[in-house]
C-alpha positions in Angstrom: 0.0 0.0 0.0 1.0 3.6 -0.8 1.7 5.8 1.9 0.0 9.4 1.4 1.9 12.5 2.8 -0.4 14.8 4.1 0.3 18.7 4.6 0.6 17.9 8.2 3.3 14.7 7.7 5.5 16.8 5.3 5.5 19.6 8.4 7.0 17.3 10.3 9.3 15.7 8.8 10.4 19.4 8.0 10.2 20.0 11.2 12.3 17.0 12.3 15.4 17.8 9.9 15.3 21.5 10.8 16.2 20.3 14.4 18.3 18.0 12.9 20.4 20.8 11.2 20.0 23.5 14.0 18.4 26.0 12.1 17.1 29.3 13.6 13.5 28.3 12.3 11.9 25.3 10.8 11.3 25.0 7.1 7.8 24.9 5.9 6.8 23.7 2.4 5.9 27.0 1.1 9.7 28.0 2.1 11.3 25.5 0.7 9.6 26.0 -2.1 10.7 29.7 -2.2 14.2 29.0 -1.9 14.3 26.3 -4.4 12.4 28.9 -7.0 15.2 31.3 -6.2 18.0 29.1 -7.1 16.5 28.3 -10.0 16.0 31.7 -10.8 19.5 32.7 -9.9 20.8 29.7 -11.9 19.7 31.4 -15.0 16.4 29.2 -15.7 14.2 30.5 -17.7 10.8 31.4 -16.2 8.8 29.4 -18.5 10.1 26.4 -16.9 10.3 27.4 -13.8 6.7 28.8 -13.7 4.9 24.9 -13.9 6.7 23.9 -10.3 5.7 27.8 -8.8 1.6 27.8 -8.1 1.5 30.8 -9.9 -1.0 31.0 -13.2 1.5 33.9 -14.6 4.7 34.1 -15.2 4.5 37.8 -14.0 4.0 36.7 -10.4 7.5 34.8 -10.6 9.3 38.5 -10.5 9.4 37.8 -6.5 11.9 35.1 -7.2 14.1 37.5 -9.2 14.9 39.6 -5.8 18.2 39.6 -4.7 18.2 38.4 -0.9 19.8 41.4 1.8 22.6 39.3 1.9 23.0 39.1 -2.0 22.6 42.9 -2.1 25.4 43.3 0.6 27.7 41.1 -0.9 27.0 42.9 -4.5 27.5 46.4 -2.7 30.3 45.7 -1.0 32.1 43.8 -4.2 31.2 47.6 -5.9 32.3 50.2 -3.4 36.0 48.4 -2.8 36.2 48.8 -6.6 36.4 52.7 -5.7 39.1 54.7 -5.3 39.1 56.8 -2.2 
């Protein structure tokens, strides 16, 4: 017999390997879905394959996997401004 995974088992076993892994907060499906969109996005895929895997209807919506994370921005700013002579 086929074992069904439920909203509520994927949680947990999210749950369990966040603990696992000591991270700050536990991963939900809707986050881990984020981040893997993200990658994608940052990996150069193009959206129209992307957008199938996303939930969203149109491709439009998939600009809020484009955004650079804080960190991203940082790092990008930083690698800019000690290109400056001062």
């Amino acid at each position: 017999m086929e074992e069904k995974y439920t909203d509520r088992v994927i949680c947990k076993i999210l749950a369990k390997y966040s603990k696992e892994a000591n991270l700050s907060q536990n991963l939900s499906p809707h986050k881990l879905r984020h981040f893997l969109l993200t990658w994608l996005r940052k990996q150069g895929i193009d959206d129209a394959l992307i957008q199938p895997y996303s939930g969203h209807e149109i491709r439009k919506s998939l600009e809020v996997y484009s955004k650079l994370a804080i960190t991203d921005a940082q790092n990008e700013y930083n690698e800019v401004i000690n290109k400056f002579l001062i």
